[in-house]
Z-matrix of the N, CA and C atoms (Angstrom, degrees):
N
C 1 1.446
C 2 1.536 1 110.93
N 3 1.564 2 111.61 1 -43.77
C 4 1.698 3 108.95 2 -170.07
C 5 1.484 4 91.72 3 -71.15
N 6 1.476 5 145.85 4 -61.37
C 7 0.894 6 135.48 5 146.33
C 8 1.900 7 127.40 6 25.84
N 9 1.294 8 107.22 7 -97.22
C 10 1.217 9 137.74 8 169.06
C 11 1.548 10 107.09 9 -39.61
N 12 1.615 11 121.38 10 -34.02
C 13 1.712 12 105.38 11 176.33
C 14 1.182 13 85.43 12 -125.82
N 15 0.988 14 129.07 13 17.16
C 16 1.935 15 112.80 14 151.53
C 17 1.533 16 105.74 15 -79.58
N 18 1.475 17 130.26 16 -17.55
C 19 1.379 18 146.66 17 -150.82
C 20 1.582 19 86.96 18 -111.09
N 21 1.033 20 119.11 19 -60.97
C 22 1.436 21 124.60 20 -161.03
C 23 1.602 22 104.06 21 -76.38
N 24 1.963 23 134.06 22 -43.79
C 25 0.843 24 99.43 23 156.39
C 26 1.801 25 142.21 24 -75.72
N 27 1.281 26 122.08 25 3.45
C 28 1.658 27 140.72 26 -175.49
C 29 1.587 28 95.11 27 -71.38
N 30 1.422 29 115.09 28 -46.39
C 31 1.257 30 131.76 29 174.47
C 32 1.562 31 131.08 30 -41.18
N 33 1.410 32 84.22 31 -72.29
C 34 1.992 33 113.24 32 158.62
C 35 1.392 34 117.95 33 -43.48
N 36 1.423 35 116.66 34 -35.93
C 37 1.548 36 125.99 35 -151.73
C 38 1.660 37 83.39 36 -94.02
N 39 1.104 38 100.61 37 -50.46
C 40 1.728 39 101.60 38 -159.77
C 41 1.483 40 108.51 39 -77.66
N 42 1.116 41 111.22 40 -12.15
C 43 1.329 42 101.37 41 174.63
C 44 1.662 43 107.10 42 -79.65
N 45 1.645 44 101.06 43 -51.09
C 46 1.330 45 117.37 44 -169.60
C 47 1.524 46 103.31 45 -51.60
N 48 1.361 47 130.60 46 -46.80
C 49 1.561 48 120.27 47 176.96
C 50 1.420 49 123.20 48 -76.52
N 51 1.081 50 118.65 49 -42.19
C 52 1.858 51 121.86 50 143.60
C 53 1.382 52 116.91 51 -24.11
N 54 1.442 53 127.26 52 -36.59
C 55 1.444 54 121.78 53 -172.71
C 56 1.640 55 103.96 54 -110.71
N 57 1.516 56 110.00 55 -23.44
C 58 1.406 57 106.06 56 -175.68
C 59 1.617 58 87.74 57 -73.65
N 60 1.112 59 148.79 58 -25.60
C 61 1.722 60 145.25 59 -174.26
C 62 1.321 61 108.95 60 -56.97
N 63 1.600 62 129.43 61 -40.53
C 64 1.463 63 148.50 62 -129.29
C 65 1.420 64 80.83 63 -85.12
N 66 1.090 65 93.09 64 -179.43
C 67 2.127 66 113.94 65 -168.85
C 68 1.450 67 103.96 66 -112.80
N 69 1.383 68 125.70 67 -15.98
C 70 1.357 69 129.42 68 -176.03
C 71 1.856 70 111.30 69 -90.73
N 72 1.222 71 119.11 70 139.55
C 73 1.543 72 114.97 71 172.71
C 74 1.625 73 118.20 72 -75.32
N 75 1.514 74 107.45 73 -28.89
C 76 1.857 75 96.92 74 156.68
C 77 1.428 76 124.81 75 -55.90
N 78 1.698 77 114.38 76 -29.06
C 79 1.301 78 130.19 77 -153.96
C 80 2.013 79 78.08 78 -84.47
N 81 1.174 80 103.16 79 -52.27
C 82 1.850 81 85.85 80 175.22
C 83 1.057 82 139.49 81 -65.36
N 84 1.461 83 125.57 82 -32.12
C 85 1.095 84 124.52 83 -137.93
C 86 2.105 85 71.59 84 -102.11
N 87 1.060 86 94.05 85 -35.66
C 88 1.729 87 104.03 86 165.37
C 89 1.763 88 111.72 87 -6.88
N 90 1.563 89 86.49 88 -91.30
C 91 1.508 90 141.96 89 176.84
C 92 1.567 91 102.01 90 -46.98
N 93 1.324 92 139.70 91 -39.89
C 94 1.465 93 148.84 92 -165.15
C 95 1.403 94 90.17 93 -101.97
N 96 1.197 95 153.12 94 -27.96
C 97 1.666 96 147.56 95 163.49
C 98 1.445 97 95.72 96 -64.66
N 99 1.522 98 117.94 97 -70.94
C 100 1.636 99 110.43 98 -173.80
C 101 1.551 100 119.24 99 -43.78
N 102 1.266 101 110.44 100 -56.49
C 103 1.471 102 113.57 101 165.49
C 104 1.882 103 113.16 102 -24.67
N 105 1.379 104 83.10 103 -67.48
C 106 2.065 105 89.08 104 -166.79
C 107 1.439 106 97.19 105 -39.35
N 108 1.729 107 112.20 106 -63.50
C 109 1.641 108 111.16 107 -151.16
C 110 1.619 109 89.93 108 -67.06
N 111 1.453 110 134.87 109 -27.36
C 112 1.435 111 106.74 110 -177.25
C 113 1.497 112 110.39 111 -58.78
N 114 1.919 113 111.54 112 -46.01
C 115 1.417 114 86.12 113 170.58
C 116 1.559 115 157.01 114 -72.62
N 117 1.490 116 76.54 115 -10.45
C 118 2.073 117 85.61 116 168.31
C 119 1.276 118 106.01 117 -74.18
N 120 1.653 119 126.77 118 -26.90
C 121 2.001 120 98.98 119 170.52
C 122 1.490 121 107.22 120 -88.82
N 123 1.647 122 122.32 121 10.55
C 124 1.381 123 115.21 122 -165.32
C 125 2.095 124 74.34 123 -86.13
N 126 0.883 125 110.81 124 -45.00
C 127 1.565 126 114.15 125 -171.32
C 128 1.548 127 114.26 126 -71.16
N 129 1.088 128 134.33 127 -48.71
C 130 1.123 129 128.94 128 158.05
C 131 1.560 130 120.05 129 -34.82
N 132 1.606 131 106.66 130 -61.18
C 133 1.445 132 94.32 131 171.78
C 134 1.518 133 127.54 132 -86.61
N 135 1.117 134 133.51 133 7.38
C 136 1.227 135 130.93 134 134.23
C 137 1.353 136 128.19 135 -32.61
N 138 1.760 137 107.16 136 -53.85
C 139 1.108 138 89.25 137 -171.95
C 140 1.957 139 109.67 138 -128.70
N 141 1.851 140 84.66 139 82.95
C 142 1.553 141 101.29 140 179.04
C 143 1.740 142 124.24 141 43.78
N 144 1.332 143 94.30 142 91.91
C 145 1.854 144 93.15 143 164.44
C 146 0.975 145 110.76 144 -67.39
N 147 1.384 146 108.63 145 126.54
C 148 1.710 147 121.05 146 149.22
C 149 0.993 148 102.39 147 -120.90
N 150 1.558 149 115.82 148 155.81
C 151 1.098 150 127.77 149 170.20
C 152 1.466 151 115.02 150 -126.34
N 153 1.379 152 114.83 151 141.82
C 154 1.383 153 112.91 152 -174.56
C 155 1.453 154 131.00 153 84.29
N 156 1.485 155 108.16 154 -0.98
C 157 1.520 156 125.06 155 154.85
C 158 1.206 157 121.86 156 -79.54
N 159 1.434 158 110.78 157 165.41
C 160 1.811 159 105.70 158 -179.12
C 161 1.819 160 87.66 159 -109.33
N 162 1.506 161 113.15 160 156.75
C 163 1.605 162 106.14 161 178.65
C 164 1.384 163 117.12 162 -125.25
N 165 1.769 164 89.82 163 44.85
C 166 1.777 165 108.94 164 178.95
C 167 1.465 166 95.44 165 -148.73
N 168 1.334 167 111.13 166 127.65
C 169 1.418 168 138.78 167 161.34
C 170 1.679 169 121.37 168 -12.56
N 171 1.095 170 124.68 169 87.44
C 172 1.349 171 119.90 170 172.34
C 173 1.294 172 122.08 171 -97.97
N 174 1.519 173 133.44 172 163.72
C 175 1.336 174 152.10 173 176.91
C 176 1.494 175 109.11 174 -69.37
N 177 1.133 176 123.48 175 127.00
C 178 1.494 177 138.91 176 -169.71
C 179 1.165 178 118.99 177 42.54
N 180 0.856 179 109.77 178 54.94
C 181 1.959 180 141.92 179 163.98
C 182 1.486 181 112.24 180 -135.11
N 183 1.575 182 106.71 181 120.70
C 184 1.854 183 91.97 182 161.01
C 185 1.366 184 119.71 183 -87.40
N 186 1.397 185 84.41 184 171.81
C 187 1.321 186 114.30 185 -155.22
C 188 1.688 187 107.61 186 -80.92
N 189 1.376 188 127.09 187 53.67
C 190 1.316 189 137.82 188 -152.90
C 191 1.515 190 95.98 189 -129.13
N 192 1.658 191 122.25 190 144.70
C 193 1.232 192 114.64 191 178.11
C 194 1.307 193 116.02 192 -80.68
N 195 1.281 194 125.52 193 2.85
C 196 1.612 195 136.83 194 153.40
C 197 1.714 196 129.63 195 -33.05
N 198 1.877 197 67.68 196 -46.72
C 199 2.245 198 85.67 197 177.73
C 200 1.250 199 118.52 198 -98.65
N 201 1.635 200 106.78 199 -2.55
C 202 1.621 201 95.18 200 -169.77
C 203 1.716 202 103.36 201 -140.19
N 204 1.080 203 114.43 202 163.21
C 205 1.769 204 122.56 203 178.12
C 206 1.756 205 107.46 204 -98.88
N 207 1.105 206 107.65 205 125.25
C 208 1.345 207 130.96 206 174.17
C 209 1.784 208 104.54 207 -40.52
N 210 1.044 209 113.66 208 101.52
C 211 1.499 210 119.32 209 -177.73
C 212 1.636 211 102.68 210 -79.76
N 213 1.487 212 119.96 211 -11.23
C 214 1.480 213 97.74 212 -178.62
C 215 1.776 214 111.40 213 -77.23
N 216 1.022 215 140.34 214 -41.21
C 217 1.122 216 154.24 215 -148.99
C 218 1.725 217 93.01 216 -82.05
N 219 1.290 218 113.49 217 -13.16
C 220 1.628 219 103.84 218 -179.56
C 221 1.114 220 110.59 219 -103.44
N 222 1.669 221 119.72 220 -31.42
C 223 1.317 222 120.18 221 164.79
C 224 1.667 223 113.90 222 -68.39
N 225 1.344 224 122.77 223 -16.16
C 226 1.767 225 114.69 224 -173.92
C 227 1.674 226 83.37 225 -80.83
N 228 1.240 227 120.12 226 -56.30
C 229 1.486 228 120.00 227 -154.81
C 230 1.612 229 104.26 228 -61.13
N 231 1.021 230 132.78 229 -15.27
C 232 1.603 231 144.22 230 -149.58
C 233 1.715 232 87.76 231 -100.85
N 234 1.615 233 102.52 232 -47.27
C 235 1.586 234 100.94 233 -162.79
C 236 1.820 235 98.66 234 -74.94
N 237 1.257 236 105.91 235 -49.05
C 238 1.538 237 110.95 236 -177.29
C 239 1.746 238 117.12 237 -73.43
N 240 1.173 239 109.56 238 40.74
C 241 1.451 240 124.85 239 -177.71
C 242 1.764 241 81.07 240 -137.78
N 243 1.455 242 121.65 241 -75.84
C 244 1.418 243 91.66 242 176.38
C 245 1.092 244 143.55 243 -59.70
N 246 1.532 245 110.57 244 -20.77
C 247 1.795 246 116.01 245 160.37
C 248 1.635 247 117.29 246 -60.22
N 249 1.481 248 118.71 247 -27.52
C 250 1.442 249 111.84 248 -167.40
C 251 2.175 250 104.11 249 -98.68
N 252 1.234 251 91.46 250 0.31
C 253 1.700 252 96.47 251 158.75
C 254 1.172 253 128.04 252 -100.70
N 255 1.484 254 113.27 253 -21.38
C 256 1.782 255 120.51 254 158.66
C 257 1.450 256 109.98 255 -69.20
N 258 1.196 257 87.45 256 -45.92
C 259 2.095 258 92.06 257 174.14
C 260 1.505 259 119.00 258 -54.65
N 261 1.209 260 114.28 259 -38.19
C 262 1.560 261 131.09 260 -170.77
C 263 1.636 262 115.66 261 -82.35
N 264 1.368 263 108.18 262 -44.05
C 265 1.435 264 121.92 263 177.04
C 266 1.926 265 85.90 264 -79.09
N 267 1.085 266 146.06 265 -32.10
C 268 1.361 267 108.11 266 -161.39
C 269 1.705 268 94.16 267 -111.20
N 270 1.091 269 108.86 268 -11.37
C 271 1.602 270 106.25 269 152.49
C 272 2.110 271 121.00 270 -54.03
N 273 1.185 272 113.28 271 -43.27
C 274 0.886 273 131.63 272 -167.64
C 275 1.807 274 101.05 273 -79.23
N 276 0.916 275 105.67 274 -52.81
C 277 2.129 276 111.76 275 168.44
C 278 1.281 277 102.60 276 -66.26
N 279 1.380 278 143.50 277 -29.41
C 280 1.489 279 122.43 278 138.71
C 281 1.357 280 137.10 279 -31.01
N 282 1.596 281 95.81 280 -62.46
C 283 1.583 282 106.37 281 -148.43
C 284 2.352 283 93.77 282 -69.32
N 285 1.718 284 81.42 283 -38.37
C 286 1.750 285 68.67 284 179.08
C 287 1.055 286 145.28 285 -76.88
N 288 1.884 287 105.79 286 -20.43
C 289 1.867 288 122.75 287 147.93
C 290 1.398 289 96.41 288 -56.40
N 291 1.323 290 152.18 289 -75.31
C 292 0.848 291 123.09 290 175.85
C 293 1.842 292 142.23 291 -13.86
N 294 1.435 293 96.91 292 -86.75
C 295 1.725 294 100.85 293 159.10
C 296 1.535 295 112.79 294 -47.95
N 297 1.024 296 115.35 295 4.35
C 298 1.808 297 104.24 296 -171.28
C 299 1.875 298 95.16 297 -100.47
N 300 1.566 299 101.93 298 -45.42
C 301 1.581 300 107.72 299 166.55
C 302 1.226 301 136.85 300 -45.22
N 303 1.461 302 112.60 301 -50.57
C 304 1.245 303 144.38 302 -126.83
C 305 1.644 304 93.59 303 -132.82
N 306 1.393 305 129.84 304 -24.11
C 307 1.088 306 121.08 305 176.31
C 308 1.732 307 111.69 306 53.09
N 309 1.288 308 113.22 307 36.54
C 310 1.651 309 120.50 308 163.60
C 311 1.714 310 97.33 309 170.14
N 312 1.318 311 86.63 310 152.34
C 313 1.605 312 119.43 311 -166.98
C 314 1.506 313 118.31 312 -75.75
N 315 1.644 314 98.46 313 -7.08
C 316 1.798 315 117.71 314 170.35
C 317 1.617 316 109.90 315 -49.14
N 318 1.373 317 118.71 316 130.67
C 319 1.147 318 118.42 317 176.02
C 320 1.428 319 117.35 318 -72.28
N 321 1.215 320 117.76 319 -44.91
C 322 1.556 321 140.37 320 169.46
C 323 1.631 322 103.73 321 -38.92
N 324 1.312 323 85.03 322 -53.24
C 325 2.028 324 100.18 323 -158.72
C 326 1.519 325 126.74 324 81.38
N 327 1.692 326 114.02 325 29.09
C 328 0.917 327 105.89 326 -163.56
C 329 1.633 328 128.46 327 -83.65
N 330 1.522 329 88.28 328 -16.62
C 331 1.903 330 99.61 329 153.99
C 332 1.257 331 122.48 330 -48.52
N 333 1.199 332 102.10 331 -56.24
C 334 1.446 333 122.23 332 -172.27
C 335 1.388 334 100.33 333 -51.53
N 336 1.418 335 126.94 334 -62.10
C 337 1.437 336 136.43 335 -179.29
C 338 1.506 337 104.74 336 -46.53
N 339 0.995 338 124.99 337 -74.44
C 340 1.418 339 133.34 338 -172.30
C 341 1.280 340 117.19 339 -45.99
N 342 1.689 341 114.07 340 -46.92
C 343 1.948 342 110.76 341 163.57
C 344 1.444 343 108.97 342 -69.27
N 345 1.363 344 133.29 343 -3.46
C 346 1.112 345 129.93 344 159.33
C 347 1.512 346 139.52 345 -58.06
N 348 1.310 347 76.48 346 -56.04
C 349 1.816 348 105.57 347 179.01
C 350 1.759 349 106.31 348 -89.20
N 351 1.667 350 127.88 349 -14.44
C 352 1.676 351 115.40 350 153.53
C 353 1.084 352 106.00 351 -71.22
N 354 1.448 353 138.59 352 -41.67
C 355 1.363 354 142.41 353 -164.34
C 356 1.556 355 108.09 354 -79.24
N 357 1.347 356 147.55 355 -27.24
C 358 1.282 357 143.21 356 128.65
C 359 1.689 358 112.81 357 -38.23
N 360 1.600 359 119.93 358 -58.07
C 361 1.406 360 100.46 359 -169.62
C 362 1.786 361 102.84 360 -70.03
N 363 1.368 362 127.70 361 -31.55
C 364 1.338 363 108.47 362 -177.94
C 365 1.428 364 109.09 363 -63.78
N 366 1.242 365 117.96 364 -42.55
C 367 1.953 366 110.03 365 169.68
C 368 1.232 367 107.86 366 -41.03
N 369 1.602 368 127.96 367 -87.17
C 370 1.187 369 134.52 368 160.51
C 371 1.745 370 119.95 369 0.82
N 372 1.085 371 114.60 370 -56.71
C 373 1.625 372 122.79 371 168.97
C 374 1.351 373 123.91 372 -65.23
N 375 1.465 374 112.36 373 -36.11
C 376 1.502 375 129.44 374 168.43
C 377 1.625 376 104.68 375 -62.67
N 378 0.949 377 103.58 376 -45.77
C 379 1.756 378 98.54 377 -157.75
C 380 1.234 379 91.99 378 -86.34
N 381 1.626 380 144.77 379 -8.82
C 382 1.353 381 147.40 380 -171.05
C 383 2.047 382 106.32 381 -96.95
N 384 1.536 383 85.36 382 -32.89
C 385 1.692 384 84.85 383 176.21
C 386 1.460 385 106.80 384 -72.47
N 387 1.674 386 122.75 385 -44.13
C 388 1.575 387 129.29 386 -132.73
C 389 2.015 388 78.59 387 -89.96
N 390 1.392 389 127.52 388 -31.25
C 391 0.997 390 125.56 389 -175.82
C 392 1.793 391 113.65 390 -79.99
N 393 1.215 392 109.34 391 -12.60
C 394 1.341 393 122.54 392 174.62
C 395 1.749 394 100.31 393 -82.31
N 396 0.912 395 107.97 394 -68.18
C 397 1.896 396 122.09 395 -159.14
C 398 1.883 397 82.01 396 -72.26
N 399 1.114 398 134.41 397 -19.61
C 400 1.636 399 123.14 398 175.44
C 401 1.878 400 117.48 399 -93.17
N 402 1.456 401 108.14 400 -19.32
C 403 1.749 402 107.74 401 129.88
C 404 1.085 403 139.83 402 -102.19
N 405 1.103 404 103.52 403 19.03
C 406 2.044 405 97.33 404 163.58
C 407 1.560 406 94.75 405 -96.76
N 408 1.306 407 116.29 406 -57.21
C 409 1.657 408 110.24 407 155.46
C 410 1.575 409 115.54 408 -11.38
N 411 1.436 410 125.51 409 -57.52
C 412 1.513 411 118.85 410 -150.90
C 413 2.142 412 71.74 411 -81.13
N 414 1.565 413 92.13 412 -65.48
C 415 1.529 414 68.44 413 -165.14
C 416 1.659 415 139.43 414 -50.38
N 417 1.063 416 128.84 415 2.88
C 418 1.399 417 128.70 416 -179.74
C 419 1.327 418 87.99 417 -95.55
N 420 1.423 419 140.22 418 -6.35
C 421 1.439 420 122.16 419 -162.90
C 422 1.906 421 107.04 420 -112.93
């Protein structure tokens, strides 16, 4: 079993940083979901699977961690499942103001940059001709 989510989180992780690398904002926001669930089994198994225990105090049972499942590790994992969907949904209202700006899904934006900066030098060229052909103008006149 420890096995099996030592495998499964190595898995999670590596995928999740492999995609958080990528140039695309699906490829992240991807990669930042895998991450979370690796850490909810990195937390789970931290703190001892059992299965088939209750992880609240019952009547004629002691009070030994033998009989019962570690209730902290379900409440961190519970909270960091709702932290990694606030994270995800406001990752996601990025990535598409983003593409909405930027006119591509590049995280960098380096398309975006580059039709930026031709579209300045063709201005730049315009206003260099119209200021050229507006003194040869003075001079023929």
């Amino acid at each position: 079993m420890e096995l099996a989510i030592a495998s499964a989180i190595g898995i999670l992780t590596a995928a999740g940083v492999y995609l958080l690398l990528r140039a695309r904002s699906f490829d992240v926001i991807l990669g930042l979901t895998l991450l979370s669930y690796a850490t909810n089994l990195l937390i789970f198994a931290g703190g001892r699977l059992v299965a088939g225990k209750p992880p609240v105090l019952r009547d004629g049972a002691a009070a030994t961690l033998s009989n019962y499942a570690d209730p902290l590790p379900q409440a961190l994992v519970l909270t960091a499942i709702v932290i990694a969907f606030a994270m995800t949904a406001v990752s996601i209202v990025i990535a598409i103001r983003s593409r909405s700006d930027n006119d591509s899904d590049h995280v960098d934006g380096s398309r975006a940059d580059r039709e930026f900066r031709h579209s300045e030098q063709r201005r730049h060229a315009q206003a260099r001709e119209a200021a050229h052909a507006a003194s040869l103008r003075e001079d023929e006149a």
